[in-house]
LUMPASE-439316 format. One line per field, with one value per residue (C-alpha): residue in three letters; residue number from 1; y negated, z, x. Coordinates in Angstrom, 3 decimals, padded with zeros to 6 digits. Example, Ala and Ser with C-alpha at 12.3 -4.5 7.8 and 13.67 -1.06 7.14 Angstrom:
BEGIN
r	ALA | SER
k	1 | 2
Y	004.500 | 001.060
Z	007.800 | 007.140
X	012.300 | 013.670
END
This chain:
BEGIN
r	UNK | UNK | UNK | UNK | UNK | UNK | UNK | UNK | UNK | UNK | UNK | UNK | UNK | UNK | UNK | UNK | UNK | UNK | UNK | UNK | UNK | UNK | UNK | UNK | UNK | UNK | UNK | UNK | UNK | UNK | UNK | UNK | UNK | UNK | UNK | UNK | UNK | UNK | UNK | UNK | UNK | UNK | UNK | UNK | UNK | UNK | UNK | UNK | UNK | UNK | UNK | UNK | UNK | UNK | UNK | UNK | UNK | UNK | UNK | UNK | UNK | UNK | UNK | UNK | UNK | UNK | UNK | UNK | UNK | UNK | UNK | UNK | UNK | UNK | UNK | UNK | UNK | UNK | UNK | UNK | UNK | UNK | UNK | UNK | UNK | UNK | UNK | UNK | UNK | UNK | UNK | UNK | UNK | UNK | UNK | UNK | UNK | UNK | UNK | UNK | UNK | UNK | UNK | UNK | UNK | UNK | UNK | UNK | UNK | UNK | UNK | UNK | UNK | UNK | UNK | UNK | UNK | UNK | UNK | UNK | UNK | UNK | UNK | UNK | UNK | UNK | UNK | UNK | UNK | UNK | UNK | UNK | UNK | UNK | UNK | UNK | UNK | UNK | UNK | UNK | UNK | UNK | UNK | UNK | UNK | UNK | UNK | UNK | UNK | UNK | UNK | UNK | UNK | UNK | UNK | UNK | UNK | UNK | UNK | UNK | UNK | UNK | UNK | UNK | UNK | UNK | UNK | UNK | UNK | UNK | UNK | UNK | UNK | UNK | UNK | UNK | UNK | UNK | UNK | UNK | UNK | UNK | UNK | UNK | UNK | UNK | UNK | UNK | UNK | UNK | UNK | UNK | UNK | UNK | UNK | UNK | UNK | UNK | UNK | UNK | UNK | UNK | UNK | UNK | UNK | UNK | UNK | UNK | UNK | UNK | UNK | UNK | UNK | UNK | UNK | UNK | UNK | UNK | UNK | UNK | UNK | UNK | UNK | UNK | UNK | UNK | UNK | UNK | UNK | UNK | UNK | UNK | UNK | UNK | UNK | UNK | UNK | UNK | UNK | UNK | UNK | UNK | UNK | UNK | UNK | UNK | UNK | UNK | UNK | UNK | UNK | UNK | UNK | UNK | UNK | UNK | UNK | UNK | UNK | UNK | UNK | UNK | UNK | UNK | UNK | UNK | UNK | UNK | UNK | UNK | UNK | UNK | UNK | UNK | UNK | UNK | UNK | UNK | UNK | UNK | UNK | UNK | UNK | UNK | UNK | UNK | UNK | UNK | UNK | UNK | UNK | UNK | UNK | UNK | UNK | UNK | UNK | UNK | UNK | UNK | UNK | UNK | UNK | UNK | UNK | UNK | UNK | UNK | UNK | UNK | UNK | UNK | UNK | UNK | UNK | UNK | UNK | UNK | UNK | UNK | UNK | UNK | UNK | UNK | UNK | UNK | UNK | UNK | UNK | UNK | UNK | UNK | UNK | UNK | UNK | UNK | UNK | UNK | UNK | UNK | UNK | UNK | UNK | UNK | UNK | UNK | UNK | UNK | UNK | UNK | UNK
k	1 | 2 | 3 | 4 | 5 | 6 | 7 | 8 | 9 | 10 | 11 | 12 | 13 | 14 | 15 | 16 | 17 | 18 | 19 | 20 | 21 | 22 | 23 | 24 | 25 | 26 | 27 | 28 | 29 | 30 | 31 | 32 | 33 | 34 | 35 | 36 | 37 | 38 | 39 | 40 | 41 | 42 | 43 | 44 | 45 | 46 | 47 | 48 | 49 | 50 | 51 | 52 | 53 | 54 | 55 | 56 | 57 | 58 | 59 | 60 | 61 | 62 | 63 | 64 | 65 | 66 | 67 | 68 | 69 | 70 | 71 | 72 | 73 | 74 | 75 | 76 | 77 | 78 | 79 | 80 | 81 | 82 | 83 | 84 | 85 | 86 | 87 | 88 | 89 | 90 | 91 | 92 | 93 | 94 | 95 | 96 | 97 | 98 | 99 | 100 | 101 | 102 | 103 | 104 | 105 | 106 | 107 | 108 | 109 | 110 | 111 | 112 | 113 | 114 | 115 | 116 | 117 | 118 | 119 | 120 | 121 | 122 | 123 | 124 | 125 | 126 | 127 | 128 | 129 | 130 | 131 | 132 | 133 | 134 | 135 | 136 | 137 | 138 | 139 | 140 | 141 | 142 | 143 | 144 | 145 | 146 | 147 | 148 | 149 | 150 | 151 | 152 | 153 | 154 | 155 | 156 | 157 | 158 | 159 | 160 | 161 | 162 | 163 | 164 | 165 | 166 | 167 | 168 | 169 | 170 | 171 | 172 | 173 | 174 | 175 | 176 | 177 | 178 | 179 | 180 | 181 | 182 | 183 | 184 | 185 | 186 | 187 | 188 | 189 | 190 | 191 | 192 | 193 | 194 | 195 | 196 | 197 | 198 | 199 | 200 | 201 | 202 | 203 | 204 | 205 | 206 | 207 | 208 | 209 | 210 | 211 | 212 | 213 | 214 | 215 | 216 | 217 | 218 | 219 | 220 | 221 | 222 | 223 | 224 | 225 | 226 | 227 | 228 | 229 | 230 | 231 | 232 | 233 | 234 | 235 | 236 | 237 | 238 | 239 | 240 | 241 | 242 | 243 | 244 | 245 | 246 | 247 | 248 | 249 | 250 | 251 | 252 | 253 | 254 | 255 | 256 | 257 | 258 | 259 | 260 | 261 | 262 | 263 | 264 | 265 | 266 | 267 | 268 | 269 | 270 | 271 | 272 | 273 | 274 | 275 | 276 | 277 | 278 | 279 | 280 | 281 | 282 | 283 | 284 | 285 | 286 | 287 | 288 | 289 | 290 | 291 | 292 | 293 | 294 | 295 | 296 | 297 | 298 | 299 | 300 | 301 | 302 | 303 | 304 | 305 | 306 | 307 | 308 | 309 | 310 | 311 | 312 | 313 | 314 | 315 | 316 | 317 | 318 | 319 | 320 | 321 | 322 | 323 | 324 | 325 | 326 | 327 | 328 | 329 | 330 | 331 | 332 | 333 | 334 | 335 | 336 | 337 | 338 | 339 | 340 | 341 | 342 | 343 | 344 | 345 | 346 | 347 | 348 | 349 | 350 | 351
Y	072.705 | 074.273 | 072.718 | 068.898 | 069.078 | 070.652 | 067.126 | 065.226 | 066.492 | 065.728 | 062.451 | 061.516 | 063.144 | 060.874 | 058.069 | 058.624 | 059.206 | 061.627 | 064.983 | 067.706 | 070.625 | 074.175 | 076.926 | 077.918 | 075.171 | 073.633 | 070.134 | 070.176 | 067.050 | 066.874 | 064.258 | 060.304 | 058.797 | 055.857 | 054.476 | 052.628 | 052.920 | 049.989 | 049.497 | 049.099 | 045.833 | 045.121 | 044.547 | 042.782 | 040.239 | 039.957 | 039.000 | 036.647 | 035.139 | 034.562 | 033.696 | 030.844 | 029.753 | 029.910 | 027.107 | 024.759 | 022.557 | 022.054 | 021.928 | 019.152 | 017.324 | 017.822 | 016.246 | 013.399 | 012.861 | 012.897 | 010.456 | 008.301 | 008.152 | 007.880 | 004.995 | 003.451 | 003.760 | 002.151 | -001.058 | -001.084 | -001.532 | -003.803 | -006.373 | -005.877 | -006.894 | -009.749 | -010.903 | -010.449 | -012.378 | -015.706 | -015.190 | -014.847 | -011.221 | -009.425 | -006.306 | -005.891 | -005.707 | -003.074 | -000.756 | -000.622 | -000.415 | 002.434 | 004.036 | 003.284 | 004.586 | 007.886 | 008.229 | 008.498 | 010.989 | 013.373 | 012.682 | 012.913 | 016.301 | 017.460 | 017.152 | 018.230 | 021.727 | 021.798 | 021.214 | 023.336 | 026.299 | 025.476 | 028.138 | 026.326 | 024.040 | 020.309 | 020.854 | 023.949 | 021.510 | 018.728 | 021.577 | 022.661 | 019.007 | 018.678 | 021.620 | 020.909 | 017.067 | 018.049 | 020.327 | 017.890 | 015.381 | 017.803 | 017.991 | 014.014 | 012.553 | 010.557 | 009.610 | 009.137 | 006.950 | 004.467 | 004.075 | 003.225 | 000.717 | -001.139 | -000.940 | -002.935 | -005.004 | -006.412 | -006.782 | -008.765 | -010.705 | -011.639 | -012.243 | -012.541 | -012.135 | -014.643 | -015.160 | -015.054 | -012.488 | -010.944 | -006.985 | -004.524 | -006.272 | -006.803 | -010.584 | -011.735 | -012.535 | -010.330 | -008.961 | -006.854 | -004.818 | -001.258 | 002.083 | 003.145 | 000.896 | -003.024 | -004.320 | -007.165 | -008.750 | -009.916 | -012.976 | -011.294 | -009.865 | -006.432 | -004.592 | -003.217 | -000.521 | -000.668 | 002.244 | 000.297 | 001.956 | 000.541 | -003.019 | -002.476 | -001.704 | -003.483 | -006.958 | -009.690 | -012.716 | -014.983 | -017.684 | -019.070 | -018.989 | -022.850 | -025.934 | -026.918 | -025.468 | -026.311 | -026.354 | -027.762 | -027.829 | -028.383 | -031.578 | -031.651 | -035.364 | -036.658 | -037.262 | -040.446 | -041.467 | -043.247 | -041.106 | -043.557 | -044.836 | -041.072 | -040.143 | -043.236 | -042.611 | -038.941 | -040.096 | -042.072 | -039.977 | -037.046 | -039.028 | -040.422 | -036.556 | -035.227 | -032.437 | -034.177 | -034.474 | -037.690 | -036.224 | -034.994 | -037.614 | -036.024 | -036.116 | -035.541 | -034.105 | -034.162 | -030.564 | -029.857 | -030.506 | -028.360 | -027.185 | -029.802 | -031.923 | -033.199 | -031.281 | -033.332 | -030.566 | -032.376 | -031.504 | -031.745 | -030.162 | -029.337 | -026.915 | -023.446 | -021.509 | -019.860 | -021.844 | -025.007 | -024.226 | -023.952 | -026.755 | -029.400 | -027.560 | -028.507 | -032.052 | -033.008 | -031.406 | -032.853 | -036.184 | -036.487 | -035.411 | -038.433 | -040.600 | -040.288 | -040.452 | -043.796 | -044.669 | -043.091 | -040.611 | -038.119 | -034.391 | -032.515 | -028.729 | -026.458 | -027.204 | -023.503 | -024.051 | -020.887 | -020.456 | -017.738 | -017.689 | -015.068 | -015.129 | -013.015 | -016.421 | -018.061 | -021.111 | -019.381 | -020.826 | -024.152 | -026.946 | -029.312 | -026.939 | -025.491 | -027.392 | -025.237 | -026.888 | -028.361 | -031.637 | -034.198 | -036.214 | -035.500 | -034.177 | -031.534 | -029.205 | -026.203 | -023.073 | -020.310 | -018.160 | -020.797 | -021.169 | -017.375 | -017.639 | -020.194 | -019.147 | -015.532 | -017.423 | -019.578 | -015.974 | -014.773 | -017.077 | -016.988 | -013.759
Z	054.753 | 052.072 | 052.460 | 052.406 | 049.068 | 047.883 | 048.769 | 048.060 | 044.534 | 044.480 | 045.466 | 042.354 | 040.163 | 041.014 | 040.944 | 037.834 | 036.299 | 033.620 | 035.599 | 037.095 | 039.641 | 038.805 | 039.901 | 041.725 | 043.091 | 040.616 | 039.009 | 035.411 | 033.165 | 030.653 | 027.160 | 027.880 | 026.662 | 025.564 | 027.067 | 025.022 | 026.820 | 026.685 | 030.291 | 030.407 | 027.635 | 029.986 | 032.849 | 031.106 | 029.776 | 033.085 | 034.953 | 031.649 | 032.592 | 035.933 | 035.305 | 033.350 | 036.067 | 038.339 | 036.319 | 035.588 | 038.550 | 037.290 | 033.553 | 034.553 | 036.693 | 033.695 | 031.511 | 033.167 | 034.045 | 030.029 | 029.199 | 032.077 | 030.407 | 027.434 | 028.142 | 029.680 | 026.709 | 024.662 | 027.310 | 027.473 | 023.452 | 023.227 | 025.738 | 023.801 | 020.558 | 022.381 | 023.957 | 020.393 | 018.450 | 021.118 | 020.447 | 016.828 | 016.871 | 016.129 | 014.091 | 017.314 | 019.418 | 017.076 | 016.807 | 020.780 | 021.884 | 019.449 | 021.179 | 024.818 | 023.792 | 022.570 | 025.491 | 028.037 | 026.008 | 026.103 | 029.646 | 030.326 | 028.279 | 030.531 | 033.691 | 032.266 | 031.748 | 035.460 | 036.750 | 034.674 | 034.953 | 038.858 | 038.134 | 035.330 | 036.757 | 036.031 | 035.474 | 032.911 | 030.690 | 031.284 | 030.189 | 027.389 | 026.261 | 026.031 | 023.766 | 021.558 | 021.246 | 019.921 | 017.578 | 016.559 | 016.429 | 013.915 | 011.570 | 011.637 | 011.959 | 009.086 | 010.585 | 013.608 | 012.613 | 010.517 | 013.641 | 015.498 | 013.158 | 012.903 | 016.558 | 016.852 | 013.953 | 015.881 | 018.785 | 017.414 | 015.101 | 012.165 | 010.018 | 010.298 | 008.044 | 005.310 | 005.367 | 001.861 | 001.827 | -000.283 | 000.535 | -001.597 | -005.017 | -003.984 | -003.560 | -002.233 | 000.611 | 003.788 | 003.884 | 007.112 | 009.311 | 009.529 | 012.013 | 008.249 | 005.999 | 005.438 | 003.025 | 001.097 | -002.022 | -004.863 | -006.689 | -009.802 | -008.145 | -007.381 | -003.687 | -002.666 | 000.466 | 002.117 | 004.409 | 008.003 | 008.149 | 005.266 | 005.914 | 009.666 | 008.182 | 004.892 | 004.844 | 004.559 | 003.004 | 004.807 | 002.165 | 004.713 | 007.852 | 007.791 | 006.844 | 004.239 | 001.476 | -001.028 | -005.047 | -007.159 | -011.519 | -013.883 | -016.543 | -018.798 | -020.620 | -022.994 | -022.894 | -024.363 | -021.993 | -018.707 | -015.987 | -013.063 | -015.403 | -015.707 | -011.739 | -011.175 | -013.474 | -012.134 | -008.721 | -008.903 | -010.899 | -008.426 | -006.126 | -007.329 | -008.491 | -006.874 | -003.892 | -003.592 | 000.321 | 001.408 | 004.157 | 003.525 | 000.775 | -003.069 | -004.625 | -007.705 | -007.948 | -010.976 | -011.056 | -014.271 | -017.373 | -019.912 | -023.475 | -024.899 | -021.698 | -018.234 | -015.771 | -013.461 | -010.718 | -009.268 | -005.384 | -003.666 | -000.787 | -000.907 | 000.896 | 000.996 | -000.571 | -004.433 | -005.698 | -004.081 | -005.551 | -008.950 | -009.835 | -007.731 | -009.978 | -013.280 | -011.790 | -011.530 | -014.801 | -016.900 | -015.481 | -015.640 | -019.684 | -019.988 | -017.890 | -019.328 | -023.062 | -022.283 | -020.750 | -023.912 | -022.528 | -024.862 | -023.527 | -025.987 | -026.493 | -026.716 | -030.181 | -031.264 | -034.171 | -036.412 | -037.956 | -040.976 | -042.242 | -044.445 | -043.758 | -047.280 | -049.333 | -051.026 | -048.705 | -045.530 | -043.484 | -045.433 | -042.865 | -045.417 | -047.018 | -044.137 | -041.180 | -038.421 | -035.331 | -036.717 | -036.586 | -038.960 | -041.783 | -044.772 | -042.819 | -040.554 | -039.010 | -040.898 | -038.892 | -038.788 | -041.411 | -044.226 | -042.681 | -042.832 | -046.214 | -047.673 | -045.859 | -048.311 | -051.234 | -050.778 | -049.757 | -052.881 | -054.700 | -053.742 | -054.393
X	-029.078 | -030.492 | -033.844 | -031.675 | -030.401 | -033.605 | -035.506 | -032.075 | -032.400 | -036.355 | -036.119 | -033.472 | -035.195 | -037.859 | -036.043 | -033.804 | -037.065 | -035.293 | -034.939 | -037.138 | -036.981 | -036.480 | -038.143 | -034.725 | -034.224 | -031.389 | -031.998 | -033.373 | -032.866 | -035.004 | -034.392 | -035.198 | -038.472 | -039.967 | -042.774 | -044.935 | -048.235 | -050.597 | -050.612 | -046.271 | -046.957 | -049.804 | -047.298 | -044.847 | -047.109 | -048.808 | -045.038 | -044.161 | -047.942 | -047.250 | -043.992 | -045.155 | -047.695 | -045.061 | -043.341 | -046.042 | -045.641 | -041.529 | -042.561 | -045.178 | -042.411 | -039.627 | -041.870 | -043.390 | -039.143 | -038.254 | -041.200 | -039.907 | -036.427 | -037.626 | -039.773 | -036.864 | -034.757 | -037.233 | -037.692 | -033.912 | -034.010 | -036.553 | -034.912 | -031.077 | -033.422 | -034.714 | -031.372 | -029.577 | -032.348 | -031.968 | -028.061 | -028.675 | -026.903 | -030.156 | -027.720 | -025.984 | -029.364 | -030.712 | -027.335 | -026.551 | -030.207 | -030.561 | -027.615 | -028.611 | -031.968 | -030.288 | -028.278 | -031.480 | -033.493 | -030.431 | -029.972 | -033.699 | -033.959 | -031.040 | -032.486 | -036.066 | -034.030 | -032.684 | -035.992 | -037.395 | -034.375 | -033.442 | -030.720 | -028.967 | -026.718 | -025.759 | -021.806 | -022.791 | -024.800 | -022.228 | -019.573 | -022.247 | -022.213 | -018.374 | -018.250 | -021.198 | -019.631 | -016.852 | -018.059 | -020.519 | -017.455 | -015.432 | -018.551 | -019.736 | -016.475 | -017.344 | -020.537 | -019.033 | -016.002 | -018.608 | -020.512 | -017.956 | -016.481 | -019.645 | -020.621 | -017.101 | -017.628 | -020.766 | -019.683 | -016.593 | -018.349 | -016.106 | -018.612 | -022.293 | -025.204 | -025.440 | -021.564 | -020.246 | -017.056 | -014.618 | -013.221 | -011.840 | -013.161 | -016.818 | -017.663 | -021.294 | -023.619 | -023.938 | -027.247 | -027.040 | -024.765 | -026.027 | -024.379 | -023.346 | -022.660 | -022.497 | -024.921 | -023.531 | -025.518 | -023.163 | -023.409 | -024.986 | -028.090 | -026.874 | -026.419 | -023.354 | -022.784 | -019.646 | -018.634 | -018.295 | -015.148 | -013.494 | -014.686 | -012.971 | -009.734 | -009.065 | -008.402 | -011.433 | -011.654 | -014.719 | -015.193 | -017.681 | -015.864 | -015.019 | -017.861 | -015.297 | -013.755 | -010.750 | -011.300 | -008.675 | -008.476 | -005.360 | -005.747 | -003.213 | -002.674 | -000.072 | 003.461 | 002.890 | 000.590 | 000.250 | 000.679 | -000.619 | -003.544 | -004.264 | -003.871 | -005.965 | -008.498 | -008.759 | -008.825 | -011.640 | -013.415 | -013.153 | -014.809 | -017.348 | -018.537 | -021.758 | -021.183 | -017.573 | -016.806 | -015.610 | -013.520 | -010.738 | -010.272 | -009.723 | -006.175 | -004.225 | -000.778 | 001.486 | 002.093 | 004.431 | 006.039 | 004.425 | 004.640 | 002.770 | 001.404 | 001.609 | -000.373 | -001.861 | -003.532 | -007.205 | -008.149 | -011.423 | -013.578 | -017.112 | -019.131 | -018.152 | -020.908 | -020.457 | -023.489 | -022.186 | -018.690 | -019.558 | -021.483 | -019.299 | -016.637 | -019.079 | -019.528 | -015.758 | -014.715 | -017.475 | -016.836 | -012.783 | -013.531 | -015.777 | -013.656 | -010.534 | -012.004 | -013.079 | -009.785 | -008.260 | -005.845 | -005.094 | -005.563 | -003.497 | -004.477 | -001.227 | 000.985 | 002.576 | 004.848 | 006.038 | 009.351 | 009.593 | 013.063 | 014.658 | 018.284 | 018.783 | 018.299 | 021.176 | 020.654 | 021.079 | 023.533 | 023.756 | 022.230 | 021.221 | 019.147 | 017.828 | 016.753 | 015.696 | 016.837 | 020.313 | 021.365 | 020.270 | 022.298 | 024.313 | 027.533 | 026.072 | 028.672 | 029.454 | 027.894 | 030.876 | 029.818 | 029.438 | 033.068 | 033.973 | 032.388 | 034.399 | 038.124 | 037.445 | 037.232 | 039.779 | 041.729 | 040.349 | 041.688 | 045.412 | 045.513
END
């Protein structure tokens, strides 16, 4: 029995590595070392070595699989490029074949790792993935939301490149739809970057949605004068203006009774772009000036008359001296304090 635990004791000292035998038999530990031999850091890079041989046939295999995807992606681009450019939505070819494209090298990259790691398993990346999106969704959410907004604004299509619009103050010509940010050129030359997000949710104004577009300016003539000879005159003038669209015909509306004149409100159509806009505009004023000259209807500019009256004067309140609005003649009524006036003299006077 004796001898049992003797070798019992032996063999986990051996195997413990950190004790020894005593002379009387009793188990001795002695302090743990480190071993930092050259032939221990031989080993270990000898099993990382083979390790890594090991692995070569699944590292080749996980990469020719990720340049596989990855040249799939790429064809898959290309072809949404070419479909958008024959539909004449080339932004929308180039924003969802960049995100297809995306999508395969991360799914190619996650089954290079399986192959690779035969251990790691397909629902911990998936589970991996969740987590890191969201995470990833908390810090771009900008990013993110911008994205999505344009990915939606292409694939709706309110407006395309080279449509003139209006949004939140900036006016000009739609350059290009990017993932970030909508490019629009105004009309003075400059470039203006609209978040995709803000463009999705604030109201827009496409002043080139329809072939045809409305412009109408005020002409104020005389009270004096003829008001059909003036409509007519207008009318025809309209008309006849360069850029002026035949269809729907021009027209002129009396609009109001002003100040000093009759405003007579002129109506035409012309194409809808700024450029086009503005000199039709320069057209039809230029030639209803001209036009009615020669027809010699008066265009009166606004007639502002000022009153200065200093009701301290010995005069004030006596309406033949002072006409400012009262009646005319030699008998004007009395206003009520020249009457007030003259009922305390006469009071004055009894007493």
């Amino acid at each position: 029995m004796h001898a049992f635990l003797i070798s019992l004791a032996q063999s986990s000292a051996s195997e413990a590595g950190d004790a020894a035998l005593g002379e009387d038999g009793t188990v001795a530990t002695t302090p743990q070392q480190i071993d930092v031999s050259p032939s221990g850091l031989y080993e270990k890079l000898d099993s990382w070595v083979d390790g890594f041989i090991a692995l070569l046939p699944n590292i080749g295999v996980a990469i020719i699989v990720f340049i596989l995807f990855w040249l799939i992606g790429s064809g898959v681009k290309r072809g949404l490029i070419v479909w958008s450019v024959r539909n004449d939505r080339r932004n929308l070819g180039e924003v969802l074949g960049g995100f297809v494209k995306a999508a395969l090298i991360i799914l190619g990259g996650l089954l290079a790792m399986t192959i690779i790691l035969p251990t790691l398993r397909p629902a911990d990346l998936v589970a991996g993935l969740g987590i890191g999106s969201v995470a990833i969704g908390f810090a771009f959410k900008d990013i993110l939301q911008n994205w999505l907004a344009g990915l939606l604004i292409l694939i709706r299509q309110p407006f395309r490149p080279g449509d003139q619009i209006v949004i939140d103050g900036y006016e000009g010509t739609v350059e290009h739809i990017e993932t970030r940010v909508t490019a629009i050129r105004t009309y003075d030359g400059r470039l203006a970057l609209i978040p995709n997000a803000d463009v999705y949710t604030n109201a827009v104004i496409v002043n080139t949605a329809y072939p045809k577009r409305r412009s109408e300016y005020d002409v104020g003539i005389g009270y004096g004068d003829d008001i059909d000879l003036a409509r007519s005159v207008i009318l025809e003038t309209v008309k006849k203006a360069e850029g002026v669209l035949a269809e729907p015909e021009p027209e002129v509306l009396v609009l109001d009774l002003a100040a000093s004149w009759v405003t007579m409100r002129a109506r035409w159509w012309s194409d809808p772009f700024r450029s086009d806009i503005m000199h039709v505009r320069s057209n039809v004023i230029h030639d209803v000036k001209l036009a009615l000259d020669e027809a010699g209807v008066d265009m009166p500019y606004e007639t502002v008359v000022s009153l200065f009256h200093d009701q301290t004067e010995n005069v004030d309140g006596d309406r033949k001296a002072q006409r400012e609005g009262w009646p005319a003649g030699d008998s004007p009524p009395s206003p009520a304090r020249a009457m007030q006036r003259d009922s305390a003299s006469s009071d004055n006077k009894d007493d």
